[in-house]
C-alpha positions in Angstrom: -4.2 -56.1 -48.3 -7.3 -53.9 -48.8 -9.5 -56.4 -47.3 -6.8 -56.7 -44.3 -8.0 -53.2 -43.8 -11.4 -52.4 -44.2 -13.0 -56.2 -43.1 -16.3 -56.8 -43.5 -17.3 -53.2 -44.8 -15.9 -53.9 -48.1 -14.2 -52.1 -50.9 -16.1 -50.0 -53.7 -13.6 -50.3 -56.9 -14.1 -47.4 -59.2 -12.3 -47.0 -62.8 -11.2 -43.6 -65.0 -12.8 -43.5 -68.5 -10.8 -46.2 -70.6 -8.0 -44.7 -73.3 -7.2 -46.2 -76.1 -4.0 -47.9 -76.5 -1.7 -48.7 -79.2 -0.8 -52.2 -79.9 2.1 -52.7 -77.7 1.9 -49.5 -76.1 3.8 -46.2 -76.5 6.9 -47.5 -77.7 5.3 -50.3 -80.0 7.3 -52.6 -77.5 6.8 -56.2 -79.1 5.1 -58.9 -76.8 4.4 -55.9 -74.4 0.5 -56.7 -75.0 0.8 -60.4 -74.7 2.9 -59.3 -71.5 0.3 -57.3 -70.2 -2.6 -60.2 -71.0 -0.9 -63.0 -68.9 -0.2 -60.0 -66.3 -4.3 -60.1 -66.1 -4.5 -63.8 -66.4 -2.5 -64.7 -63.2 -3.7 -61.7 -61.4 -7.4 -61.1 -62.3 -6.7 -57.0 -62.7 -6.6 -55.0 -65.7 -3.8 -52.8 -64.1 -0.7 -52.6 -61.6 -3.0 -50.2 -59.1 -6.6 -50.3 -58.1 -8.2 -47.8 -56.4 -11.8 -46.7 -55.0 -13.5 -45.8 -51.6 -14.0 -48.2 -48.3 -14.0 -47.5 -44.4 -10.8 -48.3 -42.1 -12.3 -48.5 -38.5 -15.1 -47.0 -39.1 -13.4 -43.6 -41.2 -14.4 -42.9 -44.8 -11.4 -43.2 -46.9 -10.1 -43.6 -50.4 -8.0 -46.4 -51.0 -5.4 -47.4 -54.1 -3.5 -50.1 -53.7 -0.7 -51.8 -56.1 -0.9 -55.2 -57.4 2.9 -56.3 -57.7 2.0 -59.4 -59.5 0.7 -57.2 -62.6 4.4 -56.8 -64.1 5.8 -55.9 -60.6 3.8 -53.1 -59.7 5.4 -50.9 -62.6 3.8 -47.6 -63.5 3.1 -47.2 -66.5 0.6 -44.6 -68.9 -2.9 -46.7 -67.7 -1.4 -46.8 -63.8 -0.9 -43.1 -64.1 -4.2 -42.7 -65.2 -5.5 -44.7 -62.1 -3.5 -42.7 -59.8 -4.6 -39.6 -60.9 -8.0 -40.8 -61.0 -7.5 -41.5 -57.0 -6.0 -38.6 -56.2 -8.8 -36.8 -57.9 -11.4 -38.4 -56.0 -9.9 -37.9 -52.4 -10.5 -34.6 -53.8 -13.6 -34.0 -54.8 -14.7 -36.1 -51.7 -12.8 -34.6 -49.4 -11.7 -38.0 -47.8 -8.4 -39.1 -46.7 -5.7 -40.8 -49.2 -4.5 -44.2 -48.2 -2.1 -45.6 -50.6 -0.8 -49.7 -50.4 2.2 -49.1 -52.3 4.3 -52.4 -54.0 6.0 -51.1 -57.1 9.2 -51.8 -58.8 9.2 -48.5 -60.4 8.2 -47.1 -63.9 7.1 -49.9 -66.8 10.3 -50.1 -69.6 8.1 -51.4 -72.4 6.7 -47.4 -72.0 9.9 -45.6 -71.6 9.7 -41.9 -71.1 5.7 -42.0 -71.4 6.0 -44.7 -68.0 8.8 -41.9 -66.8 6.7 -39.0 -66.6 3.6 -40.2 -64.8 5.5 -39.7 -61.5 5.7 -35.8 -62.6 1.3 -36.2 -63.0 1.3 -37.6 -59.6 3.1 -35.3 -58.2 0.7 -32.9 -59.2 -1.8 -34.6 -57.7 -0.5 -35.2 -54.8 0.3 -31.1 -54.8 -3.4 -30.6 -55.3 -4.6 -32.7 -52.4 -1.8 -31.0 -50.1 -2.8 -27.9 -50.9 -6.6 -28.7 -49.9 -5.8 -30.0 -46.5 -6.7 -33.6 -47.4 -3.8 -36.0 -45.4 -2.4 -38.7 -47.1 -0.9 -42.0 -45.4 1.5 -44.5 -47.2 1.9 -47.9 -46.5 4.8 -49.5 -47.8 5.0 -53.1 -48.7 7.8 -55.3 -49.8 9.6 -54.0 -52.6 8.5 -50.5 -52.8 11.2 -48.7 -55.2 11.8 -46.6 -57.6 9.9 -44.0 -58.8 6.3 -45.4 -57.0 9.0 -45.2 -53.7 9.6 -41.5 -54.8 6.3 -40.3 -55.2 3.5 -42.2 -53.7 5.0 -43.6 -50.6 8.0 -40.8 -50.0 5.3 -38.1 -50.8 3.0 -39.0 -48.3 2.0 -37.4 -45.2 2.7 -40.4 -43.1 4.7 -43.5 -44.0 4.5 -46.3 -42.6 6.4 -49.9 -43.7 5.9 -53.8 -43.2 8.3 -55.6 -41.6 11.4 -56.5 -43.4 10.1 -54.6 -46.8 13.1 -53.9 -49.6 12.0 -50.0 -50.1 14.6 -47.4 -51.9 15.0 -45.3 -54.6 17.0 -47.9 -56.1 15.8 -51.0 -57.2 17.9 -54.4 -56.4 19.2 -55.0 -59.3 20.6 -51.3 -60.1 22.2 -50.7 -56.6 26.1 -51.2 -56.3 27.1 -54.3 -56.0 28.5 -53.3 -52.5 25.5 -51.6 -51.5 24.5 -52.0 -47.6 21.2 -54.3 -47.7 19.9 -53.1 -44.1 20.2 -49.2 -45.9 16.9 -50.4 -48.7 15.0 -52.3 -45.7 11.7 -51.0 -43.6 14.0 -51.2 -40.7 17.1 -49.1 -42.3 14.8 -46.3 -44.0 13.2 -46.2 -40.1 16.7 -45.4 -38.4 17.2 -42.9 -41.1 14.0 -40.9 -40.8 12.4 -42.0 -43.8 9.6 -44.2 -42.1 7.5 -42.9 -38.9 6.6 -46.5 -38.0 7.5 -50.2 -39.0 4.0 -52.0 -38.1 3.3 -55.5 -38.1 0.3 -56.9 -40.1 -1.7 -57.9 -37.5 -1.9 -53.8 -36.3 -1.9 -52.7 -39.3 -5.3 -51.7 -39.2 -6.0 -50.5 -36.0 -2.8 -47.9 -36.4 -4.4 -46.5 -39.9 -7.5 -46.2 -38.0 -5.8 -44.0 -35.6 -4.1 -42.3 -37.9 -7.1 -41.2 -40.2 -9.1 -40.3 -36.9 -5.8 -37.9 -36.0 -5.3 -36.6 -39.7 -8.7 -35.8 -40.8 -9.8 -33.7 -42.2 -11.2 -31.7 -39.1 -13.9 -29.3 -38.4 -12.4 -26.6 -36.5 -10.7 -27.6 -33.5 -9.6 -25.8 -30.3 -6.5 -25.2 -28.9 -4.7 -28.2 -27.0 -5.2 -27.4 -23.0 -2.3 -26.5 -20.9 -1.1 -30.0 -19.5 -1.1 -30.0 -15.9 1.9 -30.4 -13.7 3.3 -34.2 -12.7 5.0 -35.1 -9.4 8.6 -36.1 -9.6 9.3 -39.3 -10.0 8.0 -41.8 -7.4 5.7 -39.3 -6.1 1.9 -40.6 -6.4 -0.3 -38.4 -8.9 -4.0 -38.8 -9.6 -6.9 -38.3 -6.9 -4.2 -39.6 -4.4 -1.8 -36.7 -4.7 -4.8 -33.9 -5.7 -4.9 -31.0 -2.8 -6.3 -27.8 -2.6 -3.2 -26.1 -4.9 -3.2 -28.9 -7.3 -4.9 -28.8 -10.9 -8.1 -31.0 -11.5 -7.9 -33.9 -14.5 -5.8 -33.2 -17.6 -7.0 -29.8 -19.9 -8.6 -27.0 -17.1 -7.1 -24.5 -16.3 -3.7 -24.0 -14.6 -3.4 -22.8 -11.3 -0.6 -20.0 -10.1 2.1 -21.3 -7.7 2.6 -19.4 -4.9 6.0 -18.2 -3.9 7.4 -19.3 -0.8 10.8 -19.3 0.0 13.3 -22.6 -1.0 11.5 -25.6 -1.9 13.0 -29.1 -4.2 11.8 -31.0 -6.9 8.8 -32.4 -5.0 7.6 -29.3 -3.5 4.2 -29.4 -4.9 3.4 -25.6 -5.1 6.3 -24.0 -3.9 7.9 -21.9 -6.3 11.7 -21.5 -6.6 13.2 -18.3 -3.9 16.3 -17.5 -6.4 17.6 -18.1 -9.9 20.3 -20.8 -9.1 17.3 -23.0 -6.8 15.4 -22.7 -10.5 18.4 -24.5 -12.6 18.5 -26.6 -9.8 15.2 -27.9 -9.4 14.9 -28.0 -13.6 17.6 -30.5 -13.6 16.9 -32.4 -10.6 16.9 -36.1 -12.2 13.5 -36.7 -10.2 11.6 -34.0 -12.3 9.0 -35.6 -15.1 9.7 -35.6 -18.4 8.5 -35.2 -22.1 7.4 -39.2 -22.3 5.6 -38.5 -18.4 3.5 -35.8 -20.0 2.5 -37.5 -22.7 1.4 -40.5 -21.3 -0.9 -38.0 -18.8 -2.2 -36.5 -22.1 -2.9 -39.0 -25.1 -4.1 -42.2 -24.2 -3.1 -42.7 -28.2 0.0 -41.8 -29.0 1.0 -41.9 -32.8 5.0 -41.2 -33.2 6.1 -39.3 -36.8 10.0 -40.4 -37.2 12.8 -38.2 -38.5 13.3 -35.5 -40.5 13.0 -36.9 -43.6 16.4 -35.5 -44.6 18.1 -38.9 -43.2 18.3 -37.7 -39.5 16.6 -38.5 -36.5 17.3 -37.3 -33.1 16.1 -39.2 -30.0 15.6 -36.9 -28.1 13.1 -34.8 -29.5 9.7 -36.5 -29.7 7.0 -35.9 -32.8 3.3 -37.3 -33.8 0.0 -36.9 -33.2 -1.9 -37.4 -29.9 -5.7 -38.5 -28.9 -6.7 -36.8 -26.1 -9.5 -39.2 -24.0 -12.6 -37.0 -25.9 -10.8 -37.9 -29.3 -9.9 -34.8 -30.3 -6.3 -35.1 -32.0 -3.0 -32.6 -31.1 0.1 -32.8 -32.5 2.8 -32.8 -30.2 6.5 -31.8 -30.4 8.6 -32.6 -27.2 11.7 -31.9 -26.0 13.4 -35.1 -23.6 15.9 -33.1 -21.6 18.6 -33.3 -24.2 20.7 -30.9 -26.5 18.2 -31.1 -29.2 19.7 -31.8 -32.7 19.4 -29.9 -36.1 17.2 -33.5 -37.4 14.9 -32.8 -34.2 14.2 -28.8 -35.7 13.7 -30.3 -38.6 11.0 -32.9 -37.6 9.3 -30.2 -35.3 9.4 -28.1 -38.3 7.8 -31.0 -39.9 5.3 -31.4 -37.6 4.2 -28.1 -37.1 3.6 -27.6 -40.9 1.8 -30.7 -41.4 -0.6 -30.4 -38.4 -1.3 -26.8 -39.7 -1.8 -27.9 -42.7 -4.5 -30.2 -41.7 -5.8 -27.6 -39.1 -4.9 -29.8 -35.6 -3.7 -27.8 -33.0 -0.3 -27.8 -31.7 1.5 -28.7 -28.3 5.0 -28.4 -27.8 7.2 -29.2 -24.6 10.0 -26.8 -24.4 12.8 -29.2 -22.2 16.6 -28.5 -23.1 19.6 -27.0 -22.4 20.1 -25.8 -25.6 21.2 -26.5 -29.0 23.5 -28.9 -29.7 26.5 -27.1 -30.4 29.2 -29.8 -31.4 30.8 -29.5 -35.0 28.6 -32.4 -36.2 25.5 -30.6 -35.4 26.6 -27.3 -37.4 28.3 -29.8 -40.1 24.3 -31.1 -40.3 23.0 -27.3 -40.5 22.1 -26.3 -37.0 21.8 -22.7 -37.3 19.2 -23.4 -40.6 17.2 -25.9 -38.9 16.9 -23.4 -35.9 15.7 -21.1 -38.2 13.2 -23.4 -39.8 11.8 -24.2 -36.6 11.2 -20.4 -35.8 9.2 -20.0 -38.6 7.3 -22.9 -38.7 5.6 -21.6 -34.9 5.4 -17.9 -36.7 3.3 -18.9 -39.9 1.4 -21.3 -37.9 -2.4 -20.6 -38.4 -3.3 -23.2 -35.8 -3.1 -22.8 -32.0 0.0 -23.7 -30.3 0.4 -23.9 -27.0 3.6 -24.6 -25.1 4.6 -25.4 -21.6 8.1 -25.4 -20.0 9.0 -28.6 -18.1 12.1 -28.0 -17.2 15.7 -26.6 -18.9 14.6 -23.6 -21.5 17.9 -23.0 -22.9 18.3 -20.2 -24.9 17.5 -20.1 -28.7 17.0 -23.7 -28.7 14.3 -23.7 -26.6 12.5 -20.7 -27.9 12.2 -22.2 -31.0 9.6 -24.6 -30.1 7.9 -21.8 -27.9 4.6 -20.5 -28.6 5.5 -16.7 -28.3 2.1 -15.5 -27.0 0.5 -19.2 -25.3 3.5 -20.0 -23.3 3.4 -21.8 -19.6 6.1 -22.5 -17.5 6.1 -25.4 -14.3 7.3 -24.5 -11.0 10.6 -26.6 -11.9 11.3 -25.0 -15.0 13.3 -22.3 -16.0 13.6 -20.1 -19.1 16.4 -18.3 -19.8 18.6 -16.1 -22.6 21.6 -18.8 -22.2 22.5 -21.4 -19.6 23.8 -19.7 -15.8 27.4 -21.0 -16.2 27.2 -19.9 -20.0 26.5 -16.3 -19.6 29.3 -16.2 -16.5 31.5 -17.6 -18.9 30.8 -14.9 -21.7 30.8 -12.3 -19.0 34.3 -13.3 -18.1 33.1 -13.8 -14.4 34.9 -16.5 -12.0 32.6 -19.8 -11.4 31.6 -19.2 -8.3 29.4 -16.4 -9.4 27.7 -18.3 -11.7 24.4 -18.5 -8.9 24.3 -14.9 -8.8 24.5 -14.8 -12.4 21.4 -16.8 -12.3 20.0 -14.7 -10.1 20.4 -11.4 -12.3 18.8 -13.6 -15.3 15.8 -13.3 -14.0 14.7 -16.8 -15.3 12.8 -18.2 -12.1 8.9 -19.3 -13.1 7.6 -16.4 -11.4 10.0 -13.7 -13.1 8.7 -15.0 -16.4 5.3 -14.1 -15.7 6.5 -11.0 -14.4 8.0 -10.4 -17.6 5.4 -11.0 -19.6 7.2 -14.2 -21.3 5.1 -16.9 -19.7 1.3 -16.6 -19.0 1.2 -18.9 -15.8 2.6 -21.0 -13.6 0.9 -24.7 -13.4 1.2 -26.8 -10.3 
């Protein structure tokens, strides 16, 4: 697997001081050592992990990788040491972690002593965290147990091989009844537990990307304001540029002017009244979150779920490559109610991209909060929260823009309160048009004016200081 990765720039293998063992380990486990010797005979290693330093498309990284054929990939006191050992030297080299993970879970002839190295690489993994060093998982077939809960879980980024067994629990202490497709690649993937399943054979392009995207970074700038897209059908590009149309992706937006009714393909033409606003935001012509960013990452690298077991479709994660290379990550909204799992994985997001010191772009695009009983049986109002202060503590840039539909709390959670832009078929507003009629006991039919007295057009929300420009 590690020559998979890094080709024909090769692997350097490096060791942690040796320790000396007692016969049959820890727990004086007879045959353990004559265990552990045809282990080494039918497998060439001394250990169930090796680990050292090679180059994955051309990035520096350190690599450890498990050999599942050295009695099943099990940790025991020596694997912790070589774990550790890894860890340690990401560290001090300030190079990315890329763990090949095939384990079974801790070694029984070790017992407890096998037990606790999963608290020491925990700690490691802590330490490398807390330095801003990224760490990417790939998960083979099996990956379980505690190796599943530490290494691979832990990581920054996890991504599986097809058709891989990977769970907590092992195959042959599950119930007997136990769903199969729950402890595959493709089951932990619906739940949120995997950001990708690859294939071998781009295996090693997609960890390229990803190290490129992760870091670590020199300081970079904020992501540019997106410019605007024509609906749907429309032609954009040097065909459709004009005298009030933005230049290529990242300059500066321009300011619509406002000029009386205008629909979804009005180019510059800003909304004449609250209720043309909602209108044009949810004309079904308008671009979306996956039109945007196409126009702005030629690489696109998804993170999946909230690693909670949820996931919510339509709320979009990862980490872009703009065409000069520089990485954002992106959280997007797709038009939909967005879910307490899509908080979650913005919150997610957020946290690891400021971590790692990549700036942030969201895509505010919903008309609120899912509200059902599911979503506040699955913690709504929490994840809400969560998502609020993920934006606040962020030390990172974040800049949002408005696409359409900014519904209420939901919207401004994901909102950049001082980098914010809105599009001339957006609106923002404190709750829905037909929502705040509703709540102020007013018939339908005044629900347009009600719009109106919002004051949630594009060009009120510069006026009020919310937004910091229009871009068409």
């Amino acid at each position: 697997m590690i020559a998979l990765l890094t080709g024909a720039t090769g692997f350097t293998e490096h060791r942690p001081p040796p320790r000396p063992r007692p016969p049959d380990g820890p727990l004086a486990w007879a045959g353990y050592d004559a265990a552990r010797r045809r282990a080494a005979a039918r497998t060439g290693e001394e250990e169930s992990v090796v680990y050292g330093t090679g180059s994955v498309g051309g990035r520096a990284c350190v690599l450890l990788s498990f050999e599942f054929g050295f009695l099943g990939g099990s940790l025991g006191g020596a694997t912790g040491d070589r774990l550790t050992a890894a860890y340690e030297l990401a560290l001090t080299r300030r190079l990315p972690l890329l763990a090949l993970v095939a384990t079974g879970g801790s070694r029984m002839q070790e017992g407890m002593v096998a037990l606790t190295q999963l608290q020491r690489v925990a700690a490691a993994s802590v330490r490398l965290r807390a330095a801003g060093i990224p760490q990417i998982a790939v998960v083979r077939d099996p990956t379980t147990g505690g190796g599943w809960a530490t290494v691979g879980a832990g990581a920054d980024v996890v991504l599986a091989l097809p058709g891989a067994q990977i769970g907590f629990a092992g195959s042959r202490v599950r119930p007997p009844d136990a769903d199969p497709y729950a402890y595959s690649a493709e089951g932990q993937f619906a739940a949120g537990q995997v950001d990708a399943v690859v294939p071998p054979g781009d295996l090693a392009t997609t960890v390229a990307h990803w190290l490129h995207a992760l870091g670590p970074h020199e300081t970079l700038p904020a992501a540019p304001v997106p410019r605007a897209l024509p609906p749907a059908g429309e032609p954009s590009g040097p065909e459709a540029a004009d005298a009030d149309t933005e230049g290529p992706a990242g300059t500066e937006p321009t300011v619509a002017r406002a000029e009386g009714p205008a629909g979804a393909g009005s180019g510059s033409l800003l909304p004449a009244t609250g209720r043309e606003a909602v209108a044009r935001a949810r004309d079904p012509r308008r671009p979306r979150a996956e039109a945007y960013l196409a126009d702005c990452f030629p690489v696109r690298l998804p993170l999946h779920g909230d690693r909670s077991g949820g996931t919510d479709p339509g709320l979009l994660t990862g980490f872009g490559l703009r065409a000069d290379g520089r990485p954002v990550a992106y959280v997007a909204q797709c038009g939909t109610p967005t879910r307490p799992a899509g908080y979650r994985a913005a919150a997610r997001t957020i946290r690891l991209a400021d971590r790692l010191g990549v700036p942030v772009l969201t895509l505010v695009d919903t008309p609120g909060a899912a509200n059902d009983a599911e979503a506040e049986r699955a913690g709504a109002g929490a994840a809400i929260a969560d998502a609020f202060a993920a934006i606040a503590a962020a030390q990172v840039p974040v800049t949002t823009l408005v696409i359409g539909e900014g519904g209420s709390g939901g919207a401004l959670a994901l909102a950049a309160p001082d980098n914010t832009h809105v599009t001339a078929d957006s609106y923002f507003s404190v709750i829905a048009p037909e929502l705040a009629a509703a709540i102020l006991k007013r018939a339908p039919s005044e629900t347009g004016a009600t719009a109106d007295q919002l004051r949630l057009r594009p060009q009120d929300l510069v006026e009020l200081g919310i937004a910091r420009s229009i871009v068409t």
